[in-house]
Every structure is written in structure tokens, then in C-alpha cells.
Backbone as numpy.savetxt, mean C-alpha at the origin, in Angstrom:
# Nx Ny Nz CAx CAy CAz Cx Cy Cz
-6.50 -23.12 0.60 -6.97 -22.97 -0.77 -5.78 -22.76 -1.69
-5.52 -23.28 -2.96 -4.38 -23.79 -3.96 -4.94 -22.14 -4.62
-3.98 -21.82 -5.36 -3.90 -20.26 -5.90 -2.92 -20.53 -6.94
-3.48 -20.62 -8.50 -2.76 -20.77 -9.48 -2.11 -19.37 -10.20
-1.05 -19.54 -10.01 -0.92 -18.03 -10.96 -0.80 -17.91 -12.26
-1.54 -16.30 -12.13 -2.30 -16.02 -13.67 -1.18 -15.82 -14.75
-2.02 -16.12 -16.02 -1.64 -15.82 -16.90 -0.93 -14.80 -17.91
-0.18 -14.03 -18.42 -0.28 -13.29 -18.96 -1.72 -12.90 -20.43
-2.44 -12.01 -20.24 -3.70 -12.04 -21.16 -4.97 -12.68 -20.47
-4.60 -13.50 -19.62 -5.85 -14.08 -19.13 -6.52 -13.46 -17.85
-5.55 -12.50 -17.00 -5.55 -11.46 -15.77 -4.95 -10.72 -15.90
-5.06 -9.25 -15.30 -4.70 -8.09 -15.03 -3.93 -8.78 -13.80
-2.27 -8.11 -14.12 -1.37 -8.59 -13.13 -0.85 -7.28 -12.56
-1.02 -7.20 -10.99 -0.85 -5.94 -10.43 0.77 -6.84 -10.06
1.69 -5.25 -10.32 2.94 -5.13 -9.91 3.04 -4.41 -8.95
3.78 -5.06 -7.83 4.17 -4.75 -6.52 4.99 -3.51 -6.55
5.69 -3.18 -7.76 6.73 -2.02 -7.73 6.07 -0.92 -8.76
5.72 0.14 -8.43 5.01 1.42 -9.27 5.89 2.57 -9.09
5.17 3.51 -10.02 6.28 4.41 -10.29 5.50 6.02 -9.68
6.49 6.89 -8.90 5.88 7.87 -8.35 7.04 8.69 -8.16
6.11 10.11 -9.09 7.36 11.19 -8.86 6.05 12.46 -8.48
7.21 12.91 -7.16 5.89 14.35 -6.67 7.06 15.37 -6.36
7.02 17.08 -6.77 7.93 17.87 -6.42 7.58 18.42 -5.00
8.18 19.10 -4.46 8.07 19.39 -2.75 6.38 20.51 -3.29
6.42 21.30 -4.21 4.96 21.64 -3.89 4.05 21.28 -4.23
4.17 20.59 -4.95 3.03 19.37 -5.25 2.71 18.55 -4.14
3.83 18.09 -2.77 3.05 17.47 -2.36 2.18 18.33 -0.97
3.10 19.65 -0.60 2.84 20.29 0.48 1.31 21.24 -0.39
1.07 21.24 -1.42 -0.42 21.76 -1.95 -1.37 20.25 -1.78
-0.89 19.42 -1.58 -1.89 18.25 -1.76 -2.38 17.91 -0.49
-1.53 17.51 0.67 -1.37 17.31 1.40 -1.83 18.09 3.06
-3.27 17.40 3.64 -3.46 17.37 5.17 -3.91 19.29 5.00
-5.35 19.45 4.21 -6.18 20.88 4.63 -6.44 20.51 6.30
-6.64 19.28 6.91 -7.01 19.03 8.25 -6.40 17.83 8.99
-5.21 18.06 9.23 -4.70 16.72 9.56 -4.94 16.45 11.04
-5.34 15.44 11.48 -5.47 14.71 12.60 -4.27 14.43 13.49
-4.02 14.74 14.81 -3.03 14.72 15.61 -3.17 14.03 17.05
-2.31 12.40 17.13 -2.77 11.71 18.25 -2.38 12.93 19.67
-2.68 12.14 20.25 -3.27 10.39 20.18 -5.23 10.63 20.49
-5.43 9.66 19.43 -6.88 9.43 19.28 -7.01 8.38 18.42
-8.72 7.48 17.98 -8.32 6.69 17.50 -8.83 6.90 16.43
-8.53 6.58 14.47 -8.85 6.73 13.56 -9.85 5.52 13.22
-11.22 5.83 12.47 -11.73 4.94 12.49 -11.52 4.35 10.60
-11.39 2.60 10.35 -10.91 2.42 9.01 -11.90 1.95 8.08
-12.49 2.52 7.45 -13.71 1.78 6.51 -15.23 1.12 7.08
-14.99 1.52 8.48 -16.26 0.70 9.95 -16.17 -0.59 10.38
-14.86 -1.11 9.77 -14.17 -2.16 10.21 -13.13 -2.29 11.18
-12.25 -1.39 11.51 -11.12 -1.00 12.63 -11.16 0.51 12.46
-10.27 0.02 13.65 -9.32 1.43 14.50 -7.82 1.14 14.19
-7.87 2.81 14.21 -6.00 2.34 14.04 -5.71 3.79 15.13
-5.26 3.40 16.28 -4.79 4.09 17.21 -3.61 5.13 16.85
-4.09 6.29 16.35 -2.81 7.34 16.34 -2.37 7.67 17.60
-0.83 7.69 17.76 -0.16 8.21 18.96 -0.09 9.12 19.18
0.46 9.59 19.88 1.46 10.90 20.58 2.31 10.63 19.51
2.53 12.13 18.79 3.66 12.37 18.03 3.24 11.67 16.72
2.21 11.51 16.33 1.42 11.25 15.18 0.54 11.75 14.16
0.06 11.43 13.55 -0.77 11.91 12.39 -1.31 11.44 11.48
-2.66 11.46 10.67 -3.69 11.04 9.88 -4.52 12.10 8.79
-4.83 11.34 8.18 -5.27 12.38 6.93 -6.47 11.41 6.17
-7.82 12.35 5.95 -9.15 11.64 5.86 -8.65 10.79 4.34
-9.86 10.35 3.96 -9.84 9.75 2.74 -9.68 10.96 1.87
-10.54 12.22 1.75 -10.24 13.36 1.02 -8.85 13.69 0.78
-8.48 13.99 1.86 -6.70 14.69 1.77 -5.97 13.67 1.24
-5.75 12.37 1.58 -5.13 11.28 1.19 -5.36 11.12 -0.77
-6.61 11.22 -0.64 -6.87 10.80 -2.43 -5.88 12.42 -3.25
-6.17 13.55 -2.52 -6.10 14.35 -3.43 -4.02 14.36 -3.60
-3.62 13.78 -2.17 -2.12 13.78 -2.44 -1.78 12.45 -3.27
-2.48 11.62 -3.26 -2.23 10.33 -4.34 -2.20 11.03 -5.93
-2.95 11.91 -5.97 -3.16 12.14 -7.54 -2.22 13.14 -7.76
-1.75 14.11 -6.29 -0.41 14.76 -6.88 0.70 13.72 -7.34
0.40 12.67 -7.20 1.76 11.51 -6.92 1.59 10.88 -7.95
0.69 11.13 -9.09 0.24 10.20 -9.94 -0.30 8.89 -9.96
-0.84 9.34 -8.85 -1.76 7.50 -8.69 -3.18 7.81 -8.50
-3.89 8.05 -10.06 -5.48 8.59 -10.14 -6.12 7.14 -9.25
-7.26 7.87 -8.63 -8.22 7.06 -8.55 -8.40 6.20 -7.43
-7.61 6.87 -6.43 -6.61 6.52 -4.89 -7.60 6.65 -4.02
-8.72 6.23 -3.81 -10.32 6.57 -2.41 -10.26 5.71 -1.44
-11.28 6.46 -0.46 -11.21 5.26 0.63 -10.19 4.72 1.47
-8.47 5.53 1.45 -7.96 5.28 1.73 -7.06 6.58 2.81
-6.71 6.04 4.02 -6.20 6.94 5.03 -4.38 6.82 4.89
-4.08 7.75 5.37 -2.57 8.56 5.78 -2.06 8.15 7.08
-0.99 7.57 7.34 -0.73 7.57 8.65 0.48 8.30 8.83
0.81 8.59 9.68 2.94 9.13 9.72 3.17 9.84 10.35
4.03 9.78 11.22 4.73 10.68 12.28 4.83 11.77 12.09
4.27 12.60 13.07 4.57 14.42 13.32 5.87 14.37 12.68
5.61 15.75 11.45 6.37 16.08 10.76 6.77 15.09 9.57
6.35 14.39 9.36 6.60 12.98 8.95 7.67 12.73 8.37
9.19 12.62 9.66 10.09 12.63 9.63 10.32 10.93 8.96
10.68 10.94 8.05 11.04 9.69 7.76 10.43 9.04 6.56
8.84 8.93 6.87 7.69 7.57 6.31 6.84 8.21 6.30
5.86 8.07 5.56 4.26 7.34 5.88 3.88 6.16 4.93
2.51 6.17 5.64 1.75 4.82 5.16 0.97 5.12 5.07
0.02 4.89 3.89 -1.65 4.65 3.24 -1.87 3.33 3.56
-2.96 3.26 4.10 -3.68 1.95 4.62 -5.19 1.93 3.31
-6.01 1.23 2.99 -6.60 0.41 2.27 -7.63 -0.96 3.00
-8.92 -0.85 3.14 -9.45 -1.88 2.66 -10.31 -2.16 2.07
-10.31 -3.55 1.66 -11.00 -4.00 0.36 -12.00 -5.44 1.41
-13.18 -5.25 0.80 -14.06 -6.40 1.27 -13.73 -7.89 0.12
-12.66 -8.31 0.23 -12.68 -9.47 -0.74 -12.80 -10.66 -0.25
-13.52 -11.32 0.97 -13.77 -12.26 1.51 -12.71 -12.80 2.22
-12.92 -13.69 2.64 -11.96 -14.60 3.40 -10.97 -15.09 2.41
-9.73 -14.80 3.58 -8.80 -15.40 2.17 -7.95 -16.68 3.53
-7.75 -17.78 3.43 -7.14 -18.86 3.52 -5.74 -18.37 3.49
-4.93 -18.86 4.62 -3.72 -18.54 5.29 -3.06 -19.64 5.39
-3.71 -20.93 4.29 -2.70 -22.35 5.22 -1.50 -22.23 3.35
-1.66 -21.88 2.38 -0.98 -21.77 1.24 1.20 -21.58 1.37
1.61 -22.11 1.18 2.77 -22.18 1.47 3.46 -21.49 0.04
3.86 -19.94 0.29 4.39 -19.28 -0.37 5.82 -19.85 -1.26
5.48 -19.69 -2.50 6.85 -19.76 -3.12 7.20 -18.30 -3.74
8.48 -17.69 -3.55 8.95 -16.74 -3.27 9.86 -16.00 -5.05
10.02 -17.65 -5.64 10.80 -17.54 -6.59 9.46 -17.20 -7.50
8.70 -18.04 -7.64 7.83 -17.99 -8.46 6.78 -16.80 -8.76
6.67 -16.33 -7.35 6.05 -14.85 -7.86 6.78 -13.88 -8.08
8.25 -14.05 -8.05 9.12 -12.70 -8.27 8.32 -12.86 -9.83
8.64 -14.25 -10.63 8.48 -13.79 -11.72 7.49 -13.77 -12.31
6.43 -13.99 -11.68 5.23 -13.61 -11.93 4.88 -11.87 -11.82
5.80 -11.57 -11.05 5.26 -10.19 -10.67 6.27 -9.13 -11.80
7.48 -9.60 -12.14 8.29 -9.14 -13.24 7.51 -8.99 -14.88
6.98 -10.23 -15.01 5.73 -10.31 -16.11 4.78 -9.35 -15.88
4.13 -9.14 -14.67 3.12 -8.26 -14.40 3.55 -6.56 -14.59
4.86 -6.31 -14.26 5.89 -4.90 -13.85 5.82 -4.45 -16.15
6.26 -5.96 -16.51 6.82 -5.15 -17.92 5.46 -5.27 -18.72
4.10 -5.48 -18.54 3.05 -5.12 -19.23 2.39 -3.85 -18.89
3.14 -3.52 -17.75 2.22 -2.06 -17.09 3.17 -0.97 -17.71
4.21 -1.38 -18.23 5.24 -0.45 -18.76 4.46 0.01 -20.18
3.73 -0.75 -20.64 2.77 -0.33 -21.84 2.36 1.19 -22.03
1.33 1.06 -20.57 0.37 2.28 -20.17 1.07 2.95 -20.10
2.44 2.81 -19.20 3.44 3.96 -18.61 3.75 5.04 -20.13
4.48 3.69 -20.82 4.37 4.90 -22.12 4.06 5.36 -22.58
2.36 5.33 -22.50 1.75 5.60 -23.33 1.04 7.12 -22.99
1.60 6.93 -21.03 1.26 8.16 -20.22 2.50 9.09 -20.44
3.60 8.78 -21.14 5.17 9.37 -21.15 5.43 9.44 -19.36
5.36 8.44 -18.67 6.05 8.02 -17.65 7.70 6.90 -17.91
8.13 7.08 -16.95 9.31 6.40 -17.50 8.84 5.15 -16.95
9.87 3.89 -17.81 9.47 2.73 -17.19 9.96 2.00 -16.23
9.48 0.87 -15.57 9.93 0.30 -14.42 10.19 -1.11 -14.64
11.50 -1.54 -14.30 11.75 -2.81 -14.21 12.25 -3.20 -13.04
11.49 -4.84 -12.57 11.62 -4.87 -11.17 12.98 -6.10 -11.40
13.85 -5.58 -10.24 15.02 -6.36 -9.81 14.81 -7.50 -9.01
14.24 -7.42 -7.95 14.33 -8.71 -7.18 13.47 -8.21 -5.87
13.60 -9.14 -4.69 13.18 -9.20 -3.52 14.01 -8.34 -2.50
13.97 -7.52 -1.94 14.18 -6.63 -1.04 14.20 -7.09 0.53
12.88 -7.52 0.52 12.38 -8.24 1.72 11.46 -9.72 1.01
11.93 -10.49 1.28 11.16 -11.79 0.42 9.59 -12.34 0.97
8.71 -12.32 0.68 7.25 -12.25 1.11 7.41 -13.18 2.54
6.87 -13.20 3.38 6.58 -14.07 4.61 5.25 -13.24 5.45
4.46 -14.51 5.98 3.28 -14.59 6.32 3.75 -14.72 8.08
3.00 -13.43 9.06 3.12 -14.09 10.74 1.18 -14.62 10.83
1.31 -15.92 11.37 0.44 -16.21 11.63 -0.30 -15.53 12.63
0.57 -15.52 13.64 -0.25 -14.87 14.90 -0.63 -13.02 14.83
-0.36 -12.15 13.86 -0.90 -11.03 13.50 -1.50 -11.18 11.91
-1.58 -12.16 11.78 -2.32 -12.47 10.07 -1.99 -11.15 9.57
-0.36 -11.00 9.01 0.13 -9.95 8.46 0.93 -10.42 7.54
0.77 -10.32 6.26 1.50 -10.57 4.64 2.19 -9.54 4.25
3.50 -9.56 4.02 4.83 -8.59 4.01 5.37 -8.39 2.71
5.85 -8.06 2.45 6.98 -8.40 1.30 7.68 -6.95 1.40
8.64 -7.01 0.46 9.33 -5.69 -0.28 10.16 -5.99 -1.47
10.38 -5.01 -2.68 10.70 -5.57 -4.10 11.16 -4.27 -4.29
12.65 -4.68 -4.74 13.48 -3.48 -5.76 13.61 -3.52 -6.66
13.54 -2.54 -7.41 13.17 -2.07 -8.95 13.98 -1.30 -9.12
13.65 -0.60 -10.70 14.75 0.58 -11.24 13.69 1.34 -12.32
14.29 2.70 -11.90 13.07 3.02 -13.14 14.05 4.67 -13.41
14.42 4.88 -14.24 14.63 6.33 -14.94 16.42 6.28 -14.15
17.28 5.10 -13.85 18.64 5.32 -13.47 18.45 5.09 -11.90
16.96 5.05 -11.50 16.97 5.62 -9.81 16.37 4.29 -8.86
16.80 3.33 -8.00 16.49 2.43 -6.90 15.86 2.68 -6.53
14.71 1.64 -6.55 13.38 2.34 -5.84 12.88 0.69 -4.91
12.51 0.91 -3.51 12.04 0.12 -2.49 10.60 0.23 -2.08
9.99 -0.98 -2.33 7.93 -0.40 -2.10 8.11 -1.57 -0.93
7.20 -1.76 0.30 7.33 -2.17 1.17 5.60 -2.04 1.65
5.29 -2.98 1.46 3.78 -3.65 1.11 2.94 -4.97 2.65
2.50 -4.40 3.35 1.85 -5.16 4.33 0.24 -4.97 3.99
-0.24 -6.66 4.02 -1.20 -7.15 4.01 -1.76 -8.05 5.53
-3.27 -7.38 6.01 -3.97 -7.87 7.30 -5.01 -8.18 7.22
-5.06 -9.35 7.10 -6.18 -10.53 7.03 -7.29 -10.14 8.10
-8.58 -10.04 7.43 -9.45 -10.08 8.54 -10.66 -11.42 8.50
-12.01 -10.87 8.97 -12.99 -12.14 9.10 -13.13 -12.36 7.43
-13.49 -10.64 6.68 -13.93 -10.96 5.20 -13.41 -10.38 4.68
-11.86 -9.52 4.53 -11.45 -8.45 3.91 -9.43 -8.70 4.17
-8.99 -7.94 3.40 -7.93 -7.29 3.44 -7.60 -5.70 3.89
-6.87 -5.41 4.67 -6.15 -4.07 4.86 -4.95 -3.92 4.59
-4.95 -3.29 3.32 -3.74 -2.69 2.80 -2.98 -1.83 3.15
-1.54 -1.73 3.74 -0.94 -0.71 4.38 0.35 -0.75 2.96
0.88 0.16 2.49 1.95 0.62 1.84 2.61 1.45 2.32
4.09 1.36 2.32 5.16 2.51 3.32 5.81 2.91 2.18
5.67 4.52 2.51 6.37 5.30 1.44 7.70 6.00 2.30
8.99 5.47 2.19 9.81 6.22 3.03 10.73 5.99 2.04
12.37 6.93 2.44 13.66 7.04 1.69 13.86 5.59 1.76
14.50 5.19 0.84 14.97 3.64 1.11 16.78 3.22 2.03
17.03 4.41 2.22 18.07 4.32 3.35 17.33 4.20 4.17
15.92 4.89 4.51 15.74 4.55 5.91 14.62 2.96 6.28
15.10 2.57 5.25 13.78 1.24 5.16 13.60 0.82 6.43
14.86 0.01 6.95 14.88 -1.01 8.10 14.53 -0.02 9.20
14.90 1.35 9.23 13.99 1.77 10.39 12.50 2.03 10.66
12.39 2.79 8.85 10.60 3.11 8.86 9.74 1.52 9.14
10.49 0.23 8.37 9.91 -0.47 8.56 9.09 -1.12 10.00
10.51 -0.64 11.09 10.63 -1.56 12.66 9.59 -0.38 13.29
9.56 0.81 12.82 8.51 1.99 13.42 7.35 1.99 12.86
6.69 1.25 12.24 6.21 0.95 11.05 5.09 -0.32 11.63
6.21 -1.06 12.30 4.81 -2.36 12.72 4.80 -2.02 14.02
5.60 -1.35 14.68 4.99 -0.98 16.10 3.89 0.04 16.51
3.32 0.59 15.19 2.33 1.65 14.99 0.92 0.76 14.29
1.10 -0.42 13.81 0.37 -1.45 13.18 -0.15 -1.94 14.53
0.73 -2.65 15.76 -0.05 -2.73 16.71 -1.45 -2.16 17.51
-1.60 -0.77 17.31 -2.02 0.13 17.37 -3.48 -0.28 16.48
-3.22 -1.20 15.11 -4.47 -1.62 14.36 -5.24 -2.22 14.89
-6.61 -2.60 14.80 -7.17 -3.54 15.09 -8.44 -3.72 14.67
-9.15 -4.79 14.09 -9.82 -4.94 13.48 -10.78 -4.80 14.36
-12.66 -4.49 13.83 -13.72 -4.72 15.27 -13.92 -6.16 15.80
-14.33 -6.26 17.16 -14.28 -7.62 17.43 -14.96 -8.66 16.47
-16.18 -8.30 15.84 -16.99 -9.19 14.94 -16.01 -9.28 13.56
-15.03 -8.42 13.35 -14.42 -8.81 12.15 -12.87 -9.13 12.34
-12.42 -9.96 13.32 -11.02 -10.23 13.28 -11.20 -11.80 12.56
-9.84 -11.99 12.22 -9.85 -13.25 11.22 -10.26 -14.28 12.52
-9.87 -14.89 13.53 -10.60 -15.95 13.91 -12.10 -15.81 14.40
-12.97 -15.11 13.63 -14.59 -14.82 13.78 -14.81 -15.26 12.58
-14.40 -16.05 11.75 -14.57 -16.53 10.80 -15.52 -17.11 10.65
-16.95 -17.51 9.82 -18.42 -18.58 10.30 -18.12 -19.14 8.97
-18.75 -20.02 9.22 -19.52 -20.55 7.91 -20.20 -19.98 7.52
-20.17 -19.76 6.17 -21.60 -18.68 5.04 -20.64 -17.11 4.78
-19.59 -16.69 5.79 -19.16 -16.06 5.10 -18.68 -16.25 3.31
-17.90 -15.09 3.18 -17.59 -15.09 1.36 -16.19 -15.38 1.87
-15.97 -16.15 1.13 -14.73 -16.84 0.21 -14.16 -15.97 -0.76
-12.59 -15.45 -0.38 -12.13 -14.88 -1.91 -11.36 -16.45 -2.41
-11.71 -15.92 -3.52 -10.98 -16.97 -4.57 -9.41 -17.40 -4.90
-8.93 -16.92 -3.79 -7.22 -16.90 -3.93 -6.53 -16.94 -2.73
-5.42 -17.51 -2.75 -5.01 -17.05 -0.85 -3.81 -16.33 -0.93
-2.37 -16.71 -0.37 -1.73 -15.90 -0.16 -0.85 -15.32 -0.94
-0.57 -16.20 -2.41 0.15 -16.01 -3.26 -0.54 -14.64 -4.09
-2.12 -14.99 -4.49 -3.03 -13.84 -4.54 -2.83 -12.56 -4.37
-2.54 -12.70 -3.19 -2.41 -11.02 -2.62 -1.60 -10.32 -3.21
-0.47 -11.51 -3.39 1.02 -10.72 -3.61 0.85 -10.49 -5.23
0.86 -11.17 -6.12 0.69 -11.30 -7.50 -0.88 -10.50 -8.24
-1.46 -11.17 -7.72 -3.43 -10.70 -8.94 -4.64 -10.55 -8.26
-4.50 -11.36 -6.83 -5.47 -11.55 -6.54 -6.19 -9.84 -5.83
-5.66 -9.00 -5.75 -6.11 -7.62 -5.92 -6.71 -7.13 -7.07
-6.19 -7.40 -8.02 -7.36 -7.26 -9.42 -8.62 -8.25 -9.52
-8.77 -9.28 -8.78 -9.80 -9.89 -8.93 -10.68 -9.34 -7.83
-10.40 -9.04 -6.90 -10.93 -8.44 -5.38 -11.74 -7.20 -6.03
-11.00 -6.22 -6.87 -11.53 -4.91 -7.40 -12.46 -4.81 -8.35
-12.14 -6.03 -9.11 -13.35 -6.52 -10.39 -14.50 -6.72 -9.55
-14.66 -7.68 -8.29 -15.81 -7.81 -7.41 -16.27 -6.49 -6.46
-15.66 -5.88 -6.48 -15.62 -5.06 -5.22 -16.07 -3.65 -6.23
-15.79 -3.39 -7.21 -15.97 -2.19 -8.09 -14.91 -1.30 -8.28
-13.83 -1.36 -7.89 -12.82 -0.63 -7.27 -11.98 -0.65 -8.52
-12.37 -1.30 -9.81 -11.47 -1.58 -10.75 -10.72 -0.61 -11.34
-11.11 0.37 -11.42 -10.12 2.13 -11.72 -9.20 1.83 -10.88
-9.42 1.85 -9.42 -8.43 2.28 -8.66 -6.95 0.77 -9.02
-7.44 0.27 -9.07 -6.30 -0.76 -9.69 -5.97 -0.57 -10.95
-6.64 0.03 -11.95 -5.36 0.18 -12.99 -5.10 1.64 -13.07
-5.34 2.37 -12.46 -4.52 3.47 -11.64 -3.03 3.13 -11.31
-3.48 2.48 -10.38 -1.90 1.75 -9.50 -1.19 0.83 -10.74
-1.69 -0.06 -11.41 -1.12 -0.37 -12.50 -0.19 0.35 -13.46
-0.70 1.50 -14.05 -0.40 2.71 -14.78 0.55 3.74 -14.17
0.07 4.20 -13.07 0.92 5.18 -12.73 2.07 4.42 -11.49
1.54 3.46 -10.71 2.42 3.14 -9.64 2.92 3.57 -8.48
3.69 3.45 -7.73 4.07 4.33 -6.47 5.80 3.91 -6.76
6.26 5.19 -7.27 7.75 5.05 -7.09 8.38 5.44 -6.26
9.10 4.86 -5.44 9.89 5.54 -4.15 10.72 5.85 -4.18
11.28 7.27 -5.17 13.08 7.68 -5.65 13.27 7.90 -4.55
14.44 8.04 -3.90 15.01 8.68 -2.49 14.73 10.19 -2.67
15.30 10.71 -3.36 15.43 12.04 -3.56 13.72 12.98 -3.44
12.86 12.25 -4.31 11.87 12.53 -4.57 11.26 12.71 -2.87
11.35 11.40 -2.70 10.74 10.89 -1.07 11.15 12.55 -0.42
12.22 11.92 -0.23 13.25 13.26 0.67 12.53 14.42 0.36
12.09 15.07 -0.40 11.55 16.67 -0.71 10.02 16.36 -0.61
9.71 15.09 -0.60 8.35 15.23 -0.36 7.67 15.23 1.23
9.09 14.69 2.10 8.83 14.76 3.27 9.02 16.08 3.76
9.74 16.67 3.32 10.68 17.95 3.69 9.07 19.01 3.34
8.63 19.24 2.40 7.74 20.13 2.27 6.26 19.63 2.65
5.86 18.27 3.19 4.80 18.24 3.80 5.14 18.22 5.56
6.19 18.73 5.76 6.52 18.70 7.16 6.52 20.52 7.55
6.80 20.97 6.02 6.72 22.05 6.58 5.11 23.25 6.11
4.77 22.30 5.77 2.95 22.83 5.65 2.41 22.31 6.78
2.61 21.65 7.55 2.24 20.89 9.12 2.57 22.06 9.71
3.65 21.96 9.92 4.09 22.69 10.84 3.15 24.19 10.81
3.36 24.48 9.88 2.62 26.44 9.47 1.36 26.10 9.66
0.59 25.03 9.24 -0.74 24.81 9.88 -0.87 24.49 11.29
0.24 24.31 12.39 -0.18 23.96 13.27 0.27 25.33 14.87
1.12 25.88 13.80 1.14 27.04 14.28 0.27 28.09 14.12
-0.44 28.12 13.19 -1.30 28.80 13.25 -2.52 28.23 13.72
């Protein structure tokens, strides 16, 4: 399926790079009243499992939403926590959205949505100001989008700048029979290439139910209207317009997920050490 990209004025263009600042008690007050400790398996929306390990951890849709909104990203539901005991390093919020089948044969151009998604980055800078957030301008490709067929997994990563400070968002998309699962990795951006490689070996661990993996595909299922370029650029604002979810996208629009190092760093540091005191006791 051909996927034209949108317009400026004619679509709400979600930017891949958002902006997020949380202090160490903001996030250790937000963060895991009951956190989950593998290995066991988490169940995702009644569509998958995502196998927590040994030396792991999860956090319901409750705990997850209420640390999104310490983070400034209102309107964050439905969505789970994943990340290593102590969560030395990373975590990841996973996401899904029922937006139909989306078509995997689309041959990504890489140039063209940077700047599609740069157009999308400096209209959200609007809201930002208007929230007295600082603004964000996106630099380039980090990790340049690519599609694996054989785990129907959509990648990317995009560096930005926002308030003097480098910021790395690192964005996996998993195709199923009628939906998307959204995984986002929030780690220091020194440690990208590792959170990333620890990162899909914990994705293995995903798995959709047998009736909903992408080759259970029928006829009469729903069709989303966009394929892979979609994902990366708008086709999430059109998914949310259908789906109802439309807050939660200009949430993410508005406030964003910024990944300062520094920020990261104290946010890991003080939700590692509210774990810990909860798990000692």
C-alpha cells in the first residue's frame, strides 16, 4: 500500500523527537507503588505476552501513566513499563494501538521523512511555547528507519536538540494481524548501542497471541490506511483519530519525550533506589 506524506495543515504530524524533563523525585514519587519482578509473563492489551526475565521488571498501566505525567507526557494509558532490576541503564514503554493491518511491502525513503518529520518537530514547538517548554529541533537520523521482515519490527532513532542538550529517542514498531505495538527506549544516550542490543533481546521475549500474529492475516480484516512510512511520520495520528486515543497523541505532540542524559541519569538513579527500599521491605 503507497503512503503519501501529509501535509502541513492538512494532518497532525507526530514528531519522532519529544521533549522530557523529570527531577530524581519526581520520578521515584511516580514510579512502580507495585512493580512486577520476573520472571513471569506480562500480559499486553489481550493481545500478547511479553516475557519478563530474571533480573527484570514491569509496571501496570496505572504506575506507567502516572510516571508519564511526572515526565510531562499527559494522557500516557494503556501503556506498560519494562526495564531491568534497578533499571540500570533503560527502560521501555510498550503501546498498542488497534489500527488495522498495515502492509509491509512499502519501500522506505529515509531522506524524505527526516523532513517530513522536521516539519512535524517545528509545528509542535507552537504548543511547547505556549506550555513554556523549551523547544525542540530535530537534527537528523541517529539510527536511519529499517524494517526486519522476519520479526515485522520498524526501528528508527532521531537526534535532536532542545534547551543546549542532545537528545536520542529510539522508537520500535511490531506489526501484528490488526494492530501496532509501540515500544519506546528511554536510556542515557551514551548508553544507546547497548540499551538498544539489550533491548531487542528482551523483545524476543514478545509475542503476539497465536490468532493475532501478522501472518494470521484473513481477508475482512481492517486495513489501516498507511504502511510503513505512516508509522514513522502521521500515520499514528490517524490510528488515534480512529481508535479514540486522540489526547494521548497530542500529549506526545506537546509535551514529547526528551531524553537529556543528565535528566535520564537521575531519573534512573532515583527510581532504582525506590525499588530497591520497596523490595527490601
Amino acid at each position: 500500500m503507497k503512503f503519501a506524506l501529509a501535509q502541513p495543515g492538512k494532518r497532525l504530524l507526530v514528531a519522532a523527537v519529544v521533549a522530557l524533563l523529570v527531577t530524581t523525585a519526581q520520578a521515584a514519587d511516580a514510579v512502580g507503588k507495585d512493580p512486577h519482578y520476573g520472571p513471569y509473563s506480562q500480559e499486553i492489551a489481550s493481545i500478547g505476552t511479553w516475557k519478563v526475565n530474571q533480573g527484570y521488571l514491569s509496571l501496570d498501566p496505572a504506575d506507567t501513566t502516572r510516571l508519564m505525567e511526572e515526565m510531562q507526557n499527559p494522557n500516557v494509558q494503556n501503556s506498560w513499563l519494562y526495564a531491568p532490576e534497578g533499571l540500570k541503564r533503560w527502560f521501555a514503554v510498550i503501546r498498542y494501538v488497534d489500527t488495522g493491518h498495515v502492509n509491509d511491502d512499502e519501500k522506505i525513503d529515509p531522506v524524505a521523512i527526516l523532513e517530513q518529520l522536521k516539519k512535524g518537530t517545528e509545528l509542535s514547538n507552537e504548543e511547547r511555547r505556549k506550555r513554556g517548554w523549551p523547544e525542540m529541533h530535530l537534527i537528523g537520523w541517529q539510527v536511519e528507519p529499517h524494517y526486519e521482515s522476519d520479526t515485522q519490527r520498524l526501528s528508527w532513532a532521531t537526534l535532536s536538540e532542545s534547551d543546549g542538550q542532545k537528545i536520542v529517542n529510539y522508537t520500535t514498531k511490531v506489526l501484528s494481524r490488526t494492530g501496532v505495538a509501540t515500544v519506546i527506549l528511554v536510556t542515557d544516550p551514551a548508553s544507546l548501542d547497548q540499551s538498544v542490543a539489550e533491548l531487542k533481546t528482551q523483545l524476543d521475549g514478545f509475542a503476539f497471541n497465536p490468532d493475532q500474529t501478522y501472518a494470521e492475516f484473513r481477508g475482512g480484516d481492517k486495513i489501516a490506511e498507511y504502511g510503513l512510512t505512516g508509522l514513522i511520520v502521521g500515520g499514528a495520528a490517524a490510528a488515534a483519530v480512529k481508535t479514540g486515543a486522540w489526547k494521548w497523541v497530542v500529549g506526545i505532540l506537546a509535551a514529547g519525550w526528551k531524553f537529556v542524559a543528565a535528566a535520564v541519569v537521575a531519573l534512573l538513579a532515583g527510581v532504582k533506589s525506590l525499588v530497591k527500599r520497596r523490595r527490601s521491605a
